[in-house]
LUMTOR-491001 format. One record per residue (C-alpha): chain; residue in three letters; residue number from 0; x negated, y negated, z negated. Coordinates in nm, 3 decimals, decimal comma. Layout:
<recs>
   unit   code   pos         x         y         z
      A    ALA   NUM         X         Y         Z
...
</recs>
This chain:
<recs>
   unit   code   pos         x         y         z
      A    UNK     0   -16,314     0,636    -9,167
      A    UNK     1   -15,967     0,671    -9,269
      A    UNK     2   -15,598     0,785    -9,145
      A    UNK     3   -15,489     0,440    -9,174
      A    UNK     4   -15,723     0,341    -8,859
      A    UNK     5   -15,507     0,562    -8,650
      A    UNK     6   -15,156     0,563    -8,455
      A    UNK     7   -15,038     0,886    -8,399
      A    UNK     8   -14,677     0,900    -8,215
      A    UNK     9   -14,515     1,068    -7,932
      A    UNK    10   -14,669     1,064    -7,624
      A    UNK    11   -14,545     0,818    -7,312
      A    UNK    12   -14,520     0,872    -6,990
      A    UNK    13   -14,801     0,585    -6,960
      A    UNK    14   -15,036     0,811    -7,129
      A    UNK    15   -15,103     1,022    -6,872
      A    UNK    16   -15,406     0,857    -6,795
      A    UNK    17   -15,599     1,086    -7,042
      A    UNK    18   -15,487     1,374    -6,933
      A    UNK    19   -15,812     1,476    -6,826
      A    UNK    20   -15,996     1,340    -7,101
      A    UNK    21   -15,760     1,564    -7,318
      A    UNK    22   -15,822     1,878    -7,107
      A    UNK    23   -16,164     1,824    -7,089
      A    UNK    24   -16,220     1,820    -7,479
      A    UNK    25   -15,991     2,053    -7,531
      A    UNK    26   -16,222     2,344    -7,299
      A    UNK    27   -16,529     2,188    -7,437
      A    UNK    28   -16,395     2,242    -7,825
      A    UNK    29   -16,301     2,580    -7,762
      A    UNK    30   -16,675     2,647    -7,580
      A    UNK    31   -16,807     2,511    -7,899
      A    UNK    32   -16,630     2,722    -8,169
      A    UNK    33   -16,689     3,051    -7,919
      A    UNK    34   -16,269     3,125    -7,863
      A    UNK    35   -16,060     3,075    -7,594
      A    UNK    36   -15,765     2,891    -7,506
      A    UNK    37   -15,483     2,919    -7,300
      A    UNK    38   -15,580     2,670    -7,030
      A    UNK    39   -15,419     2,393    -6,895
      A    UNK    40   -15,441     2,149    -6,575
      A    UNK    41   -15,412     1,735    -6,642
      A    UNK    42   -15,078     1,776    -6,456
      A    UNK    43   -14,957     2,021    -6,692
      A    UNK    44   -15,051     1,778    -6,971
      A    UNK    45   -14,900     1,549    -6,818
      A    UNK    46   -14,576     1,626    -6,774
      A    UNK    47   -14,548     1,723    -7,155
      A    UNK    48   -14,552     1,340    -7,161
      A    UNK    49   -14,316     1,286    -6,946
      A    UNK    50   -14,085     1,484    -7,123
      A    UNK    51   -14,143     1,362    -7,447
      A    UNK    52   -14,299     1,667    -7,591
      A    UNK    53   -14,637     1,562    -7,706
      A    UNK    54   -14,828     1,386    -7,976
      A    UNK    55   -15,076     1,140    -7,934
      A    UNK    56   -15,325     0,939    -8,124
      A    UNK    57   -15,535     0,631    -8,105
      A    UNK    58   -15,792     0,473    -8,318
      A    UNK    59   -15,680     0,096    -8,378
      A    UNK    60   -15,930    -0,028    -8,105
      A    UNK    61   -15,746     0,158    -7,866
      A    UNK    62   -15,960     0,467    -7,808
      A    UNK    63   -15,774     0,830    -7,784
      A    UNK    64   -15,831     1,025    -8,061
      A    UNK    65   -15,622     1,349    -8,060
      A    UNK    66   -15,327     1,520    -7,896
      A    UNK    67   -15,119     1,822    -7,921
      A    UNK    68   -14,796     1,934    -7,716
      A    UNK    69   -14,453     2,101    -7,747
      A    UNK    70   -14,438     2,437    -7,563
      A    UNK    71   -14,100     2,650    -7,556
      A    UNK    72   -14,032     3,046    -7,524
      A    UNK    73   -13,781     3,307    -7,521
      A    UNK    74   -13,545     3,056    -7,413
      A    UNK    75   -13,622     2,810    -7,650
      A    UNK    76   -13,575     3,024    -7,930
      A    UNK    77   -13,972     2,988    -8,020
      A    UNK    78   -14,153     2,690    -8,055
      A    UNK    79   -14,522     2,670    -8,048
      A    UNK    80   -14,721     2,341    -8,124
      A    UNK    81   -15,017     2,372    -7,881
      A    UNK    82   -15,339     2,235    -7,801
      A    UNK    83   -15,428     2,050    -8,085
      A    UNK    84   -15,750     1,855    -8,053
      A    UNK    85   -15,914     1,561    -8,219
      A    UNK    86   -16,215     1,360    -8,046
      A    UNK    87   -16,515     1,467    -8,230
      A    UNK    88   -16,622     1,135    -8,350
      A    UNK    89   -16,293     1,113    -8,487
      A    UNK    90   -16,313     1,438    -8,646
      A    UNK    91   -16,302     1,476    -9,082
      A    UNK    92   -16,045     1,198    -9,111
      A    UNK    93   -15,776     1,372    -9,185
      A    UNK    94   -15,609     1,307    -8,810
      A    UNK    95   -15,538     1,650    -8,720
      A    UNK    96   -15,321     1,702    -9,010
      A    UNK    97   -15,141     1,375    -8,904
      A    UNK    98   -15,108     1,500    -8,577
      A    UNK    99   -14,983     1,851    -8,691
      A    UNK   100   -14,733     1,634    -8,905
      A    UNK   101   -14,602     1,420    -8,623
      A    UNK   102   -14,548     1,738    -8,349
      A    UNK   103   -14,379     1,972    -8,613
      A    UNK   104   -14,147     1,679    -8,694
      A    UNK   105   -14,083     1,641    -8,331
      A    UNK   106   -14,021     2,028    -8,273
      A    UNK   107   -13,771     1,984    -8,551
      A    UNK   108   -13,562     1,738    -8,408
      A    UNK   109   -13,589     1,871    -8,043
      A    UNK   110   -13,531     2,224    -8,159
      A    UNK   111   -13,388     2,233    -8,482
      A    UNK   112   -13,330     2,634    -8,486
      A    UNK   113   -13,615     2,730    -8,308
      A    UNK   114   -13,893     2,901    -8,500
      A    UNK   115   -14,235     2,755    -8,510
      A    UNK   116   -14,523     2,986    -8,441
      A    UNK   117   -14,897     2,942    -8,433
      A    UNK   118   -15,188     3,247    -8,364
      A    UNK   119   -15,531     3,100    -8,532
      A    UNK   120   -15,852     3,177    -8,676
      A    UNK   121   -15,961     2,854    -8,799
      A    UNK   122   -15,895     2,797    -9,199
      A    UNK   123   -15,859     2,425    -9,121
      A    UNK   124   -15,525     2,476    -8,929
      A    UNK   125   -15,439     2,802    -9,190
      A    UNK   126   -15,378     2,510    -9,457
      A    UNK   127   -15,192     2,245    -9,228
      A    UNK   128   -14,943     2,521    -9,101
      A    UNK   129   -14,882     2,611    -9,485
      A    UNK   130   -14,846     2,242    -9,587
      A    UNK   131   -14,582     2,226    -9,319
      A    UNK   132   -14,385     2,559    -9,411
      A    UNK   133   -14,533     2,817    -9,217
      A    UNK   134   -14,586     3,191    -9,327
      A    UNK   135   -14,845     3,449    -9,214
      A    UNK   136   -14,645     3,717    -9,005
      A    UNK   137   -14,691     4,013    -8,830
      A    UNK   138   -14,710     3,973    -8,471
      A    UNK   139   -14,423     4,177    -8,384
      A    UNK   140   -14,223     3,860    -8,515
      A    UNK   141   -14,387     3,639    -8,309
      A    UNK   142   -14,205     3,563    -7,970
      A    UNK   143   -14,253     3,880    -7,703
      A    UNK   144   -14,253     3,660    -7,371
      A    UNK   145   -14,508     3,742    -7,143
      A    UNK   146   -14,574     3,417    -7,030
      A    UNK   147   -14,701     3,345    -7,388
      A    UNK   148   -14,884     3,630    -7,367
      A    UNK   149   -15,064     3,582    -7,072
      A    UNK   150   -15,221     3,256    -7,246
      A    UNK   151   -15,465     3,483    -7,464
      A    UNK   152   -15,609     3,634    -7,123
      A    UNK   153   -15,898     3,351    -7,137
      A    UNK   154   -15,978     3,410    -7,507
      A    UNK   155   -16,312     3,634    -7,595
      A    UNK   156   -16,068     3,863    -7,800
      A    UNK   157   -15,828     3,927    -7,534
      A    UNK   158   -15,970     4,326    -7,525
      A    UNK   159   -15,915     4,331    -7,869
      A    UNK   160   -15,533     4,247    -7,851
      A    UNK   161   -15,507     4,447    -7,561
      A    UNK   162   -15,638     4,775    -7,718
      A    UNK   163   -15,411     4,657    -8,030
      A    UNK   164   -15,113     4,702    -7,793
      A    UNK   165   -15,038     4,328    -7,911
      A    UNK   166   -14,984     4,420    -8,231
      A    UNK   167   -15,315     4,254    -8,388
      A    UNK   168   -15,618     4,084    -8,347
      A    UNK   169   -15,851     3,833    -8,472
      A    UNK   170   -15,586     3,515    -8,480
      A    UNK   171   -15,361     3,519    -8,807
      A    UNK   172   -15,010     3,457    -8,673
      A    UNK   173   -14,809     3,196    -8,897
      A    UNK   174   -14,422     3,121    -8,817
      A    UNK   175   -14,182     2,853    -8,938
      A    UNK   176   -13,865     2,982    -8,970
      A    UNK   177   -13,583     2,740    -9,015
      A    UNK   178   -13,338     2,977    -9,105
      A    UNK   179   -13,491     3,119    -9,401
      A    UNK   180   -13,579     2,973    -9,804
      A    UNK   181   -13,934     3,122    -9,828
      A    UNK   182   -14,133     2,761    -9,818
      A    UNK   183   -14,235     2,758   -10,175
      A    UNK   184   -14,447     3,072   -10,083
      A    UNK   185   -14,617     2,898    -9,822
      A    UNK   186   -14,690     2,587   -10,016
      A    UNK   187   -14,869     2,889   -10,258
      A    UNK   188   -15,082     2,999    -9,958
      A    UNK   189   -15,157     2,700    -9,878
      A    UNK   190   -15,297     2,615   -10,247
      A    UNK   191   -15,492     2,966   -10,226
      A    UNK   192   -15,664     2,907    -9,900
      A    UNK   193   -15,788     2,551   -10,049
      A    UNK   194   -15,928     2,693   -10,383
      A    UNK   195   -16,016     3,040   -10,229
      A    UNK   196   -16,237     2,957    -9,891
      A    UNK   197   -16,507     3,179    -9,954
      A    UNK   198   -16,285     3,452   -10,020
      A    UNK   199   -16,071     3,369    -9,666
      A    UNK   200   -16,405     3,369    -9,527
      A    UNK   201   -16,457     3,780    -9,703
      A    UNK   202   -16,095     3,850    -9,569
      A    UNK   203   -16,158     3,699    -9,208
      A    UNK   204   -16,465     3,961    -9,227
      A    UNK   205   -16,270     4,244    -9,350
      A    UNK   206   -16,074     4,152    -9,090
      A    UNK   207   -16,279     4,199    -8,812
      A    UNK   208   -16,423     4,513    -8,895
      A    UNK   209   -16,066     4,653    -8,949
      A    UNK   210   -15,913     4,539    -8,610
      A    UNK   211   -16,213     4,705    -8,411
      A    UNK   212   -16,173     5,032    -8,567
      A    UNK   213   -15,973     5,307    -8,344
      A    UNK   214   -15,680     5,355    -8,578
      A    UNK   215   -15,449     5,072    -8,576
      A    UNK   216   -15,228     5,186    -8,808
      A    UNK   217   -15,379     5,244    -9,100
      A    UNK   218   -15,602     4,917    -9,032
      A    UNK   219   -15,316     4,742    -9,027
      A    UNK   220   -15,187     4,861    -9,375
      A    UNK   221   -15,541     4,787    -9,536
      A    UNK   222   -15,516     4,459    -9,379
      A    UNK   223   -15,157     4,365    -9,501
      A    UNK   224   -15,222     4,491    -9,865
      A    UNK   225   -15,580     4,262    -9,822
      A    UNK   226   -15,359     3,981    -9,754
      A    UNK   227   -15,141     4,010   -10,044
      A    UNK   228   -15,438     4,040   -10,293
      A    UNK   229   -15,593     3,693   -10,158
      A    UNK   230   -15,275     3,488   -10,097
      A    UNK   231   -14,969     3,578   -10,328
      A    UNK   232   -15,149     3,645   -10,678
</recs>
């Protein structure tokens, strides 16, 4: 199977009709890889096509294959690209990169001075958001709405963050920033985490046992200076 078997484009109002289709493999892929996400009705879904902020994709015989939506905060100044799924028999083709592709290029032209965000643990999505631009950030850069916020109340990790005060947990949180000329970097990063993944997978384990440990701070440090050794040699 290859990307060329797929359409991926913005959404239509007319797609609504797999709105719960999407919703439905969206909680069943997140029950699957043991995480939560921030959850969200058919309606909700939706009306992200109505407005023209979503991405959707079809395999050339007309079957869905993969979606992800537009989602705005702090008054539009942040811009997260949300709920990226693929159909798993559609999975391995290279469609969620496409997909990525088409929504940041979409968040672009609807917000062109909004930063682009993304909190993740999966290495797969580590390497599209550093194709596209993105850096890893602390999350005090991230956008401080609650409403954002509030999403991560249905994830397994949500103590974690909590006893964090916010200020870390198991995602790795990767901005855009349109405003700034550090891309190159992230092309680097991105070029580490592909010939590196068995040392991402040592970091993501460092990780872990850092952010559980009662002392934030100096975690936090170990965990920065960590990063820098595996990403920016």
């Amino acid at each position: 199977m290859d990307i060329n078997e797929f359409i991926v484009q913005v959404a239509l109002p007319e797609h609504r009709v797999f709105a719960e289709q999407i919703v439905t493999e969206m909680a069943e892929s997140a029950k699957a890889r043991g995480t939560g996400i921030a959850k969200r009705s058919p309606d909700y879904v939706a009306n992200k096509m109505q407005e023209g902020k979503a991405v959707i994709a079809f395999h050339k015989d007309g079957t869905w294959a993969g979606f992800c939506y537009i989602e705005t905060w702090s008054h539009g100044q942040f811009v997260a690209n949300s709920g990226l799924i693929v159909s798993p028999e559609f999975r391995k083709a290279g469609l969620a990169h496409a997909i990525k592709e088409k929504v940041f290029e979409l968040s672009r032209s609807l917000y062109p001075k909004a930063k682009i965000f993304g909190l993740t643990t999966g290495l797969a999505v580590m390497k599209i958001n550093s194709d596209l631009g993105y850096e890893p950030v602390t999350y005090s850069e991230l956008t401080q709405d609650e409403e954002f916020w509030k999403g991560c109340q249905s994830c397994v990790n949500f103590e974690i963050l909590k006893m964090k005060e916010r200020k870390n947990c198991m995602c790795t949180a990767m901005l855009y920033d349109p405003a700034t000329q550090k891309h190159d970097a992230a092309k680097k990063f991105a070029e580490e985490l592909q010939k590196k993944p068995k040392l991402y997978e040592r970091f993501m384990r460092i990780k872990q046992r850092l952010v559980v440990k009662p002392k934030p701070k100096s975690g936090f440090k170990v965990l920065m200076f960590l990063f820098t050794l595996l990403f920016n040699k």
